[in-house]
C-alpha positions in Angstrom: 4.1 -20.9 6.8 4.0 -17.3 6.3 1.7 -15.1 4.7 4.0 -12.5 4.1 4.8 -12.1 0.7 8.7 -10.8 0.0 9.0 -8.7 -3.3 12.3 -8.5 -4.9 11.8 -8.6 -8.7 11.8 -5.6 -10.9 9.6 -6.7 -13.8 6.7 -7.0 -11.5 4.9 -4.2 -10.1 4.1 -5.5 -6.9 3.7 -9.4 -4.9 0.5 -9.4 -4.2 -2.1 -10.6 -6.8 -5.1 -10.8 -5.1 -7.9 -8.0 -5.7 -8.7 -6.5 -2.3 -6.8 -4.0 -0.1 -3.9 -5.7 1.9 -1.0 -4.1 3.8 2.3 -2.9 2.6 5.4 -1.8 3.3 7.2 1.2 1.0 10.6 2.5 0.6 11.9 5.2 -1.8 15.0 4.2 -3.8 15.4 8.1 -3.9 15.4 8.9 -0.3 15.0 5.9 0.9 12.2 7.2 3.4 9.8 4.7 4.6 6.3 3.9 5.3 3.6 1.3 5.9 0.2 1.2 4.6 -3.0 -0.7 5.1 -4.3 0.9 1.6 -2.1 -1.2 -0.6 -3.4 -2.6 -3.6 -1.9 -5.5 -6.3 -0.6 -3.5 -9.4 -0.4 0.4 -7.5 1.9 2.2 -5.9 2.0 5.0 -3.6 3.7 8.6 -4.2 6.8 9.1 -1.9 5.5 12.8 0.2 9.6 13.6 0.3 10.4 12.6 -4.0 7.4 12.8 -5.5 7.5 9.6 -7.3 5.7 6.7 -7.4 7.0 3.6 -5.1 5.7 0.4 -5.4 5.6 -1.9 -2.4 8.6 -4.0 -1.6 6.4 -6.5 0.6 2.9 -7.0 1.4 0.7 -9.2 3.6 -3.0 -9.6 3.3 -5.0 -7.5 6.0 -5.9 -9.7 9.3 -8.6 -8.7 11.9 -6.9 -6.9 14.6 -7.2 -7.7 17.9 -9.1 -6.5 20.9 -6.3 -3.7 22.2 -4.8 -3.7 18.3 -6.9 -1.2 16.5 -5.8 1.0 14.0 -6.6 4.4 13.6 -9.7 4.8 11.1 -9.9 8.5 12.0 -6.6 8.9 9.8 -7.1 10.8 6.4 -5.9 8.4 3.8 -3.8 10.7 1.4 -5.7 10.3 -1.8 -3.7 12.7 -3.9 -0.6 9.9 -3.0 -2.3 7.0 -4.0 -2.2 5.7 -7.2 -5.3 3.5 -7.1 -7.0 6.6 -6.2 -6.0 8.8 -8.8 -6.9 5.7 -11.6 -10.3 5.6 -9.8 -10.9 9.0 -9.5 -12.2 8.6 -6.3 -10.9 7.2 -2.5 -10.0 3.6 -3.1 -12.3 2.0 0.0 -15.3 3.8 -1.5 -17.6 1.4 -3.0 -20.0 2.1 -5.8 
């Protein structure tokens, strides 16, 4: 069984329900551009950098402990003027207060 969650309907925002960070996969239905992110969040989208629009996930998968050689790059910027959980917070969306 999969944990991948497959998104197709259009009166919900996005699959995931849960209430921590999990990864997802965006495509503009402008430009059709497309992107992954390990910042996606139940209810938020992200802003497309090309459109300018917000674009909710079309699938997302809960975050898994990578493997020894698998890391990810944490010295990244995460685009906080893209997000949209960051712009409700008002802050980054992995800071905790």
């Amino acid at each position: 069984m999969s944990n991948t969650v497959e998104f197709h309907s259009t009166d919900t925002n996005t699959p995931y329900k849960g209430k921590s960070r999990c990864f997802g996969e965006y495509r503009c239905p402008q430009c059709s551009r497309r992107w992954m992110s390990s910042n996606s969040w139940a209810g938020y989208g992200q802003e497309c950098q090309s459109c300018k629009i917000n674009v909710f996930p079309h699938k997302q998968t809960p975050l898994q402990k990578p493997k020894e050689l698998d890391v990810g790059d944490n010295k990244k910027p995460h685009p906080q003027h893209l997000c949209q959980k960051c712009k409700a917070l008002g802050y980054y969306c992995r800071q905790t207060l």
